[in-house]
Chimera marker file (.cmm) of the C-alpha trace (Angstrom):
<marker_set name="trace">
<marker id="1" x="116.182" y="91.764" z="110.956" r="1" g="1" b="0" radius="0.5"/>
<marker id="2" x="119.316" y="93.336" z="112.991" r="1" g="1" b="0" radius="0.5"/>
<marker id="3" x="119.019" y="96.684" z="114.993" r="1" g="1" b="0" radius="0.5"/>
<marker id="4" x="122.682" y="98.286" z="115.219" r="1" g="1" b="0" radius="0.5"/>
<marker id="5" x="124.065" y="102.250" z="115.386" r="1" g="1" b="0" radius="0.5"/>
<marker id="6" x="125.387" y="103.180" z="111.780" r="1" g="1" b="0" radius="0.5"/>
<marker id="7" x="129.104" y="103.828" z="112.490" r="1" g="1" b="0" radius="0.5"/>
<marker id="8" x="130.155" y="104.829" z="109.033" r="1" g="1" b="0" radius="0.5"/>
<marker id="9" x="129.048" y="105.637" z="105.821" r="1" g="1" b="0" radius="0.5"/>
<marker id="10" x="130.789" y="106.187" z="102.653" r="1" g="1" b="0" radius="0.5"/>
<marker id="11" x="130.074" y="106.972" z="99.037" r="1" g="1" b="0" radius="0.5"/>
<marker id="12" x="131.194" y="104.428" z="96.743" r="1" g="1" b="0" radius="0.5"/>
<marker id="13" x="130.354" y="105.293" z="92.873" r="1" g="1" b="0" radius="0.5"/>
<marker id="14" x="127.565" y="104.055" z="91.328" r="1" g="1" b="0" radius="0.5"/>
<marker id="15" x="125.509" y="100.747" z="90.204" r="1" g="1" b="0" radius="0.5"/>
<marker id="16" x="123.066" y="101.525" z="87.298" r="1" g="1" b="0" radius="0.5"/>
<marker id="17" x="121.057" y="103.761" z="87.999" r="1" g="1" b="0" radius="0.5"/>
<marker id="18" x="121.964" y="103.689" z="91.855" r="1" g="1" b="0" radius="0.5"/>
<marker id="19" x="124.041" y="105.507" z="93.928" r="1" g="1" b="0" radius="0.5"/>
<marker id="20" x="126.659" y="102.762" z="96.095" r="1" g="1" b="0" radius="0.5"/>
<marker id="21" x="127.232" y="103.504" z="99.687" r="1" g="1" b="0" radius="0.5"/>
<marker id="22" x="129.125" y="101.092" z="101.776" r="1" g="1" b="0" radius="0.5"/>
<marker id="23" x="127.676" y="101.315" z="105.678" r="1" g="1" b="0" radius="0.5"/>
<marker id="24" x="129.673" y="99.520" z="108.546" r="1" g="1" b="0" radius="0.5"/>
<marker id="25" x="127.429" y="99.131" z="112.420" r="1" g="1" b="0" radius="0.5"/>
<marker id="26" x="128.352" y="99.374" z="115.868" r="1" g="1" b="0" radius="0.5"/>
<marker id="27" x="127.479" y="95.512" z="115.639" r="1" g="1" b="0" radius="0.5"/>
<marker id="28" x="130.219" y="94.857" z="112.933" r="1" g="1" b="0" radius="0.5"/>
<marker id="29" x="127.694" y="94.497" z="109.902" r="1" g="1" b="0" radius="0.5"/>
<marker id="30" x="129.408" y="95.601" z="106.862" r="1" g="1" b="0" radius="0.5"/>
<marker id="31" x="127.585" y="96.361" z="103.606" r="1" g="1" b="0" radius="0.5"/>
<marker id="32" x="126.428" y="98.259" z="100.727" r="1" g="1" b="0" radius="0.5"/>
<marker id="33" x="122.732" y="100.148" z="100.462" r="1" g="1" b="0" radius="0.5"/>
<marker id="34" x="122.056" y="101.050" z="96.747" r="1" g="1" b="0" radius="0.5"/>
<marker id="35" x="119.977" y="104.139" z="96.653" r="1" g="1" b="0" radius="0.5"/>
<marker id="36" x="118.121" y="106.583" z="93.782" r="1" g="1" b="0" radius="0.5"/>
<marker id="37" x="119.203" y="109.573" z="95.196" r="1" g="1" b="0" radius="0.5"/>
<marker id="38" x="123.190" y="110.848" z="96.044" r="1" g="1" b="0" radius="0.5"/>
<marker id="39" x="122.003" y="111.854" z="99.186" r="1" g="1" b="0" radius="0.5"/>
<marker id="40" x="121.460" y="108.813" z="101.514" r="1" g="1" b="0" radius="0.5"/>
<marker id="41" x="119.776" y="110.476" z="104.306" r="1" g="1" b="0" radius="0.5"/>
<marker id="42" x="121.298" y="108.452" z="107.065" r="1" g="1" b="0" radius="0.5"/>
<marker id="43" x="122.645" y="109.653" z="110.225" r="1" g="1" b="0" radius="0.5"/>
<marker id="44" x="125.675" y="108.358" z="111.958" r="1" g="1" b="0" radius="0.5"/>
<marker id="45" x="124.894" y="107.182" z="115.298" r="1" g="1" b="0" radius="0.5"/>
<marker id="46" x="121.237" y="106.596" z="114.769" r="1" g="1" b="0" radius="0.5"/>
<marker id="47" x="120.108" y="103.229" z="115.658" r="1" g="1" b="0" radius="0.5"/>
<marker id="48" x="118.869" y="101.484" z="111.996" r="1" g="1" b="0" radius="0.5"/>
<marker id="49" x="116.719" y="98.054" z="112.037" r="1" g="1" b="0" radius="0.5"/>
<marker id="50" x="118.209" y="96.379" z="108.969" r="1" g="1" b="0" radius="0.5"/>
<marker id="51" x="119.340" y="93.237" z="106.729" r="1" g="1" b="0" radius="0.5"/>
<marker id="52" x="121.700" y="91.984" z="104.989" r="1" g="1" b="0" radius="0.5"/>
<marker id="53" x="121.327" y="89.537" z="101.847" r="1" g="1" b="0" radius="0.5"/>
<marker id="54" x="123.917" y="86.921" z="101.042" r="1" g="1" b="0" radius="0.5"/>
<marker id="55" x="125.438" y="89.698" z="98.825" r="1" g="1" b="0" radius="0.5"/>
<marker id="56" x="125.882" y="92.395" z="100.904" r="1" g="1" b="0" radius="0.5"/>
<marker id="57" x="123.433" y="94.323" z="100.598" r="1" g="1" b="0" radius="0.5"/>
<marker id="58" x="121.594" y="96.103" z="103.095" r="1" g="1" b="0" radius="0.5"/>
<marker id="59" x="118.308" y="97.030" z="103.544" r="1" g="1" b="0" radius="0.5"/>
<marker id="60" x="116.852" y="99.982" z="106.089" r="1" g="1" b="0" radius="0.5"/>
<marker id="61" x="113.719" y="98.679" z="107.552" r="1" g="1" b="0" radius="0.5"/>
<marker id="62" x="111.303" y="101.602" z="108.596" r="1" g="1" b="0" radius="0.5"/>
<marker id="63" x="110.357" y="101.359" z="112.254" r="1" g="1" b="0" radius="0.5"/>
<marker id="64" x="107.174" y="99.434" z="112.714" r="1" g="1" b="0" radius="0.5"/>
<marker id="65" x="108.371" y="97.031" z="109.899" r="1" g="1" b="0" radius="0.5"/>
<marker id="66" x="107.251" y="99.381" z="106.714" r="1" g="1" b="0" radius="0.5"/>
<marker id="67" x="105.901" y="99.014" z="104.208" r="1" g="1" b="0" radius="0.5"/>
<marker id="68" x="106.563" y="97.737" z="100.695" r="1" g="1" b="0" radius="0.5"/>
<marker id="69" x="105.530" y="97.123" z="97.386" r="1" g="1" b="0" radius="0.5"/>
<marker id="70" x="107.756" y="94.482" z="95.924" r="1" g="1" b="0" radius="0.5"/>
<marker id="71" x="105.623" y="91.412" z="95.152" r="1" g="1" b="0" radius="0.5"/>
<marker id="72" x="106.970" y="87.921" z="94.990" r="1" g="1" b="0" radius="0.5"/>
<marker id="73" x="106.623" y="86.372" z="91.634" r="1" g="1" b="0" radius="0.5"/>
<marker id="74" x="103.366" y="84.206" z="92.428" r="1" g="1" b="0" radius="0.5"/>
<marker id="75" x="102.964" y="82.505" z="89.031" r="1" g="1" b="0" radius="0.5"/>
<marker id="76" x="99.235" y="81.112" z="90.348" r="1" g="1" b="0" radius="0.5"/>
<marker id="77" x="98.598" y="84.402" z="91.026" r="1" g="1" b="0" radius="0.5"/>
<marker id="78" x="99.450" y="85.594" z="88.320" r="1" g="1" b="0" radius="0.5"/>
<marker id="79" x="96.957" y="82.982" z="86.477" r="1" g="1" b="0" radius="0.5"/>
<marker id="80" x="94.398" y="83.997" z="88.560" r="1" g="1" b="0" radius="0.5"/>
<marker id="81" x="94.427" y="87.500" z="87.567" r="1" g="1" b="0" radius="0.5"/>
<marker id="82" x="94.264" y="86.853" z="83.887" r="1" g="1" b="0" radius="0.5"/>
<marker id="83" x="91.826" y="84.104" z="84.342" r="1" g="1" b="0" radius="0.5"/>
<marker id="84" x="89.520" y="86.646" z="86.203" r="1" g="1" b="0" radius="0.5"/>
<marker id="85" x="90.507" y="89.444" z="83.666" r="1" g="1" b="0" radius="0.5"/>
<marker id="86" x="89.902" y="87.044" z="80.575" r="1" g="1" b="0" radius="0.5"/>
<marker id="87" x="86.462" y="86.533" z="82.052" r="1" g="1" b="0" radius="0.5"/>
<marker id="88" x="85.595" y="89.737" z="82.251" r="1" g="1" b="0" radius="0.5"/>
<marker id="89" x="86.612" y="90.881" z="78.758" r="1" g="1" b="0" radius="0.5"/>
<marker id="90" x="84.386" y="87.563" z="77.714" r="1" g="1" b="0" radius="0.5"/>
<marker id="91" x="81.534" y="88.719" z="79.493" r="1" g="1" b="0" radius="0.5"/>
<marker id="92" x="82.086" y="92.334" z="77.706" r="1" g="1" b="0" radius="0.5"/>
<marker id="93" x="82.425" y="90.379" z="74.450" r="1" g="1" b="0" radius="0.5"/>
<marker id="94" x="79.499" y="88.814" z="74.518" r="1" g="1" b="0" radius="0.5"/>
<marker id="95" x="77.061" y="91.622" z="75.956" r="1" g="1" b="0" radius="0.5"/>
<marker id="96" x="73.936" y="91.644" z="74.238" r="1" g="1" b="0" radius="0.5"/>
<marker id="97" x="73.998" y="88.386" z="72.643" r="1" g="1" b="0" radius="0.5"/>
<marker id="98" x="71.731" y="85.305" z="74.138" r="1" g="1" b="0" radius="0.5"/>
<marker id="99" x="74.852" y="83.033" z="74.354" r="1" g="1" b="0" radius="0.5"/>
<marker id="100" x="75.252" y="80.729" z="77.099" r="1" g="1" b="0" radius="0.5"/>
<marker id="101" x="77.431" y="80.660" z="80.358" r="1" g="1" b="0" radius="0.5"/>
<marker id="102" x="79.569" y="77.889" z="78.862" r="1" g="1" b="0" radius="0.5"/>
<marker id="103" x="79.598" y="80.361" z="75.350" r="1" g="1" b="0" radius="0.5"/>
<marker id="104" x="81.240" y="83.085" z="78.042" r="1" g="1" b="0" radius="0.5"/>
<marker id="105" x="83.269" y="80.932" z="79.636" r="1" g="1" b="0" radius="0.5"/>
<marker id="106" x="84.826" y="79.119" z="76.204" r="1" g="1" b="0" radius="0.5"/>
<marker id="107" x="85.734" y="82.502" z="75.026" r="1" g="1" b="0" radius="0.5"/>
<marker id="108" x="87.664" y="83.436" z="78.184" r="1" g="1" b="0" radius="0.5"/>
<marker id="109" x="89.065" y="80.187" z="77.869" r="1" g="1" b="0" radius="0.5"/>
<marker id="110" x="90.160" y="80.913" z="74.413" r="1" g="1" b="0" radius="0.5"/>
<marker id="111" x="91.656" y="84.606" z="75.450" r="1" g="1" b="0" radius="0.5"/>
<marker id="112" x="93.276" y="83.224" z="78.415" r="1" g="1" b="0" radius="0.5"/>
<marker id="113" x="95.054" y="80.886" z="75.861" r="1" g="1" b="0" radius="0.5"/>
<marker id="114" x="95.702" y="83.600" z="74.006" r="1" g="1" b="0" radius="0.5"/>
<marker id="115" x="97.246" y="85.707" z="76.390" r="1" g="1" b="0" radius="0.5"/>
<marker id="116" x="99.446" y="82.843" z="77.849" r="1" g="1" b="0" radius="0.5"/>
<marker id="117" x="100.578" y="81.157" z="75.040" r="1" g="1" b="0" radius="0.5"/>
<marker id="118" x="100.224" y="83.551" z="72.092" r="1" g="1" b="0" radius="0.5"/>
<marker id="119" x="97.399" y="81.234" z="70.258" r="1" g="1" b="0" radius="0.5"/>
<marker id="120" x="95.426" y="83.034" z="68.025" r="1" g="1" b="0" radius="0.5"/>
<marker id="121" x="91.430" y="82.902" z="68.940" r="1" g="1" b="0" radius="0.5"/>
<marker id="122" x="88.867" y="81.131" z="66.739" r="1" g="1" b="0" radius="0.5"/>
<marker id="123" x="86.380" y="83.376" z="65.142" r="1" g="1" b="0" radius="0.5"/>
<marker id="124" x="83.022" y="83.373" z="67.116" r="1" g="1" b="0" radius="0.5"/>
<marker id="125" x="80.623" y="82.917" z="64.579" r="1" g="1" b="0" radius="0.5"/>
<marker id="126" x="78.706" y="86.016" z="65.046" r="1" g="1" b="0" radius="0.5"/>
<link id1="1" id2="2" r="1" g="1" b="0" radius="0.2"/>
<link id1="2" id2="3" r="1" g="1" b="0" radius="0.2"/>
<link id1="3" id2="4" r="1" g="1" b="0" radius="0.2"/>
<link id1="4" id2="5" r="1" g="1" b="0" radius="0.2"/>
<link id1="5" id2="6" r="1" g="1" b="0" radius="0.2"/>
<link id1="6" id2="7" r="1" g="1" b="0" radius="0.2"/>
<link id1="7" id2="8" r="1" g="1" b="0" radius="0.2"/>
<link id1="8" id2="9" r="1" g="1" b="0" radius="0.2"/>
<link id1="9" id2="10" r="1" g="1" b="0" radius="0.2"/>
<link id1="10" id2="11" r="1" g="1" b="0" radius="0.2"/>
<link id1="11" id2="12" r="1" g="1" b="0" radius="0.2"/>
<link id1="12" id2="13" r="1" g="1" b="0" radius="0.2"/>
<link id1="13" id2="14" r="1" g="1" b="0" radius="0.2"/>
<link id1="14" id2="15" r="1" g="1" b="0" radius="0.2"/>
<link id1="15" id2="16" r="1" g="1" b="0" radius="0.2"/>
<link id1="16" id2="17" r="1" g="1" b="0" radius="0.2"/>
<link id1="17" id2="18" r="1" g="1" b="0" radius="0.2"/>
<link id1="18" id2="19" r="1" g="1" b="0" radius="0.2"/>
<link id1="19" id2="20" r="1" g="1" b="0" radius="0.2"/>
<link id1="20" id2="21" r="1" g="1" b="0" radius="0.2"/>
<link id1="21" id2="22" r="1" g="1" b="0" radius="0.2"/>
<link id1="22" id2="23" r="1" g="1" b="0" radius="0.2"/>
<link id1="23" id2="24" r="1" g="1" b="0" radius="0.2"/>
<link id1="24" id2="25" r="1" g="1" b="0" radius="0.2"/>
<link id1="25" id2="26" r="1" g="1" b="0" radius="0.2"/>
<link id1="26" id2="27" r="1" g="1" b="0" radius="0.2"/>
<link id1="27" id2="28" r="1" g="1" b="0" radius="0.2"/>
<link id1="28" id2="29" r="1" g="1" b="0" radius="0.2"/>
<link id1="29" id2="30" r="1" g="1" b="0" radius="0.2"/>
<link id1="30" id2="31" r="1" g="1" b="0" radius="0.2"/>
<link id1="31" id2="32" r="1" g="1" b="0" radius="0.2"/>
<link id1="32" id2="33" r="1" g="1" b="0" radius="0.2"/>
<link id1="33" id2="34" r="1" g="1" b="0" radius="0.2"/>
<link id1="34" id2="35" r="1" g="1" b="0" radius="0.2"/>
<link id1="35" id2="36" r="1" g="1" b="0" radius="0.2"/>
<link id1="36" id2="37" r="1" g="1" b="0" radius="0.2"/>
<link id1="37" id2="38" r="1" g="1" b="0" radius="0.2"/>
<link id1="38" id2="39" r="1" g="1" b="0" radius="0.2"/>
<link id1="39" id2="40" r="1" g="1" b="0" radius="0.2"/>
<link id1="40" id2="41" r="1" g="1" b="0" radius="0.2"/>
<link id1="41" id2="42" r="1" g="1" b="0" radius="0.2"/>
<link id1="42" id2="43" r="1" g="1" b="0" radius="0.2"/>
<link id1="43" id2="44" r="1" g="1" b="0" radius="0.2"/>
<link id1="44" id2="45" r="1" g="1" b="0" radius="0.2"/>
<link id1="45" id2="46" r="1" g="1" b="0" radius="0.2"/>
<link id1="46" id2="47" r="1" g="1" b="0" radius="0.2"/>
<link id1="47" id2="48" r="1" g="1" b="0" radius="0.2"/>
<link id1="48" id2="49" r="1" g="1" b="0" radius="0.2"/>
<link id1="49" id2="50" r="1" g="1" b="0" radius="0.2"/>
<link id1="50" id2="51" r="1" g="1" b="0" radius="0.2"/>
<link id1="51" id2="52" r="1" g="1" b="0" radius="0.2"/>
<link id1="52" id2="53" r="1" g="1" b="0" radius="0.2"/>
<link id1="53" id2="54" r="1" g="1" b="0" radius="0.2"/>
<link id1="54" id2="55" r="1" g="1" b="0" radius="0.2"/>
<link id1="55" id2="56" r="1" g="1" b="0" radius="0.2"/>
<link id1="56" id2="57" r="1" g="1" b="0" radius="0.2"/>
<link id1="57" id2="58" r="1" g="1" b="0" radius="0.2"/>
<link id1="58" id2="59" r="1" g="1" b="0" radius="0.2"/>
<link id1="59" id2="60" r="1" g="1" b="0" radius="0.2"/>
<link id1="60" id2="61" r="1" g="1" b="0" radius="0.2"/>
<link id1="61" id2="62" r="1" g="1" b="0" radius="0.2"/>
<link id1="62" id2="63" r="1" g="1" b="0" radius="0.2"/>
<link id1="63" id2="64" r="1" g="1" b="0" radius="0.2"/>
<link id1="64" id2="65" r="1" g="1" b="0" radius="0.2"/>
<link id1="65" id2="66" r="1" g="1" b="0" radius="0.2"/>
<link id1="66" id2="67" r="1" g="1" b="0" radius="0.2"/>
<link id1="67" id2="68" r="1" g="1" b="0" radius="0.2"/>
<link id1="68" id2="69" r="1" g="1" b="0" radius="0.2"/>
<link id1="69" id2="70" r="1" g="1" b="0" radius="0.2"/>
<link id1="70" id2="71" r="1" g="1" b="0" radius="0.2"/>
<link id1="71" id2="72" r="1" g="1" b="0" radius="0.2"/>
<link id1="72" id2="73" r="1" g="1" b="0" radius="0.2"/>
<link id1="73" id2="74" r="1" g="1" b="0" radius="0.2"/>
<link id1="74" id2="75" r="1" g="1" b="0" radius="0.2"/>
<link id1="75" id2="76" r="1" g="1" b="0" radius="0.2"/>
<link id1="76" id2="77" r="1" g="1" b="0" radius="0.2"/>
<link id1="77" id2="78" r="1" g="1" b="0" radius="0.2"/>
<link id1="78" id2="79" r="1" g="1" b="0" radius="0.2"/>
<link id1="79" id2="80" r="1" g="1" b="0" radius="0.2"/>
<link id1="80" id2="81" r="1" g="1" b="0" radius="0.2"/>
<link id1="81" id2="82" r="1" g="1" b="0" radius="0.2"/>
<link id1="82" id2="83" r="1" g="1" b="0" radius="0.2"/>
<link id1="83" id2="84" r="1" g="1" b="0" radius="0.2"/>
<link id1="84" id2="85" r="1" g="1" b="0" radius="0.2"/>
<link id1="85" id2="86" r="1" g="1" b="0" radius="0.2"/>
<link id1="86" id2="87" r="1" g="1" b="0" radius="0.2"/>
<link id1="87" id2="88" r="1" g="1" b="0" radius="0.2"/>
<link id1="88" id2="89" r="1" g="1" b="0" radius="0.2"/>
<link id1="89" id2="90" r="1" g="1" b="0" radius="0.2"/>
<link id1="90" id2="91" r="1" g="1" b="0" radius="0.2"/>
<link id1="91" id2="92" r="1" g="1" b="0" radius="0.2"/>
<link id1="92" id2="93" r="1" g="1" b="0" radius="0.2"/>
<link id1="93" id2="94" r="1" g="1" b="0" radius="0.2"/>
<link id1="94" id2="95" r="1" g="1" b="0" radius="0.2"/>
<link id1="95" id2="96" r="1" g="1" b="0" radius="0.2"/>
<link id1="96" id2="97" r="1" g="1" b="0" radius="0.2"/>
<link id1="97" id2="98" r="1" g="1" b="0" radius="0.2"/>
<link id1="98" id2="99" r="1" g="1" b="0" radius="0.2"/>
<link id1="99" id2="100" r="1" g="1" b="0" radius="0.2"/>
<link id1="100" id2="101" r="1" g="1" b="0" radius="0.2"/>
<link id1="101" id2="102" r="1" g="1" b="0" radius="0.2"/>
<link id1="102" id2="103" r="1" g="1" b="0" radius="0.2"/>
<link id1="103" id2="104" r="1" g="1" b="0" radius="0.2"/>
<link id1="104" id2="105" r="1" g="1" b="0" radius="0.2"/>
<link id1="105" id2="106" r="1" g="1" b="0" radius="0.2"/>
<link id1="106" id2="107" r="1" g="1" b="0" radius="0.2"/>
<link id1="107" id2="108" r="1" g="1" b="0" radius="0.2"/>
<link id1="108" id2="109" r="1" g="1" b="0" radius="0.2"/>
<link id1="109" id2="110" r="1" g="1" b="0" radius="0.2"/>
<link id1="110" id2="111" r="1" g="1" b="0" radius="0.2"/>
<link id1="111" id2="112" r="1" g="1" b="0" radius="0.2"/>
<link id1="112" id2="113" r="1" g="1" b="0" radius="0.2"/>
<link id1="113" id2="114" r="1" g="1" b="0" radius="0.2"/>
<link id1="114" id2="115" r="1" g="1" b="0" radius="0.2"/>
<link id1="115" id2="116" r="1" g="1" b="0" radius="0.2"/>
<link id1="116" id2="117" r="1" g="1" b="0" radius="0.2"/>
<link id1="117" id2="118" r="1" g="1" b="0" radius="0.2"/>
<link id1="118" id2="119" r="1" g="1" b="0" radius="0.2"/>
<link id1="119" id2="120" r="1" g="1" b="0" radius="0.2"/>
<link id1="120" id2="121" r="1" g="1" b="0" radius="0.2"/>
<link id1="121" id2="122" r="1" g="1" b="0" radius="0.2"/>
<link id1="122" id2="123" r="1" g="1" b="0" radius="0.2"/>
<link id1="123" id2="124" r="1" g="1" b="0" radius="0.2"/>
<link id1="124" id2="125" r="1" g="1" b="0" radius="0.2"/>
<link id1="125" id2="126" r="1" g="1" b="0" radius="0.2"/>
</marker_set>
């Protein structure tokens, strides 16, 4: 993370759905920010904590860090959160019956499968 003064900012057409704007700092930094709205709400002169990928593109950090929602792709995650939804949607299947924990636990197995690799379930006999 860099903290410079925005020197310039200029419009510079459009990526996607994105509005371009290339920013240059009182540090030298030269870049693009990509934003939703044509209005990019920055202020020449104000001091900006920012970065820069190995593209160009910059990023405003809010003061104190911010916050943000953009997950890394945690594939074990990712398998724990099905696992742990499979199991619950076994548990749901199986409500009422007098099957066993290893009954439960087969039949998340077999959803889980499902869900990851497009297998089809066997039919629970009941």
């Amino acid at each position: 993370m860099t903290k410079s003064k925005l020197k310039n900012i200029q419009a510079n057409g459009n990526w996607k759905d994105f509005y371009k704007f290339d920013l240059e700092f009182e540090d030298g930094t030269m870049g693009t920010i990509f934003k939703k709205s044509s209005e990019h709400r920055l202020e020449i002169g104000k001091e900006y904590n920012y970065s820069k990928n190995e593209k160009g593109s910059i990023k405003i950090i809010p003061e104190g860090g911010g916050f943000t929602t953009n997950y890394t792709n945690n594939d074990d995650r990712q398998k724990y959160i099905i696992r742990q939804s499979m199991l619950k949607a076994a548990v749901d299947f199986h409500s009422g019956s007098s099957c066993t924990t290893s009954q439960v636990i087969g039949t998340a197995e077999e959803f889980e499968e499902w869900v990851l690799n497009k297998k089809k379930p066997v039919e629970v006999p009941f």
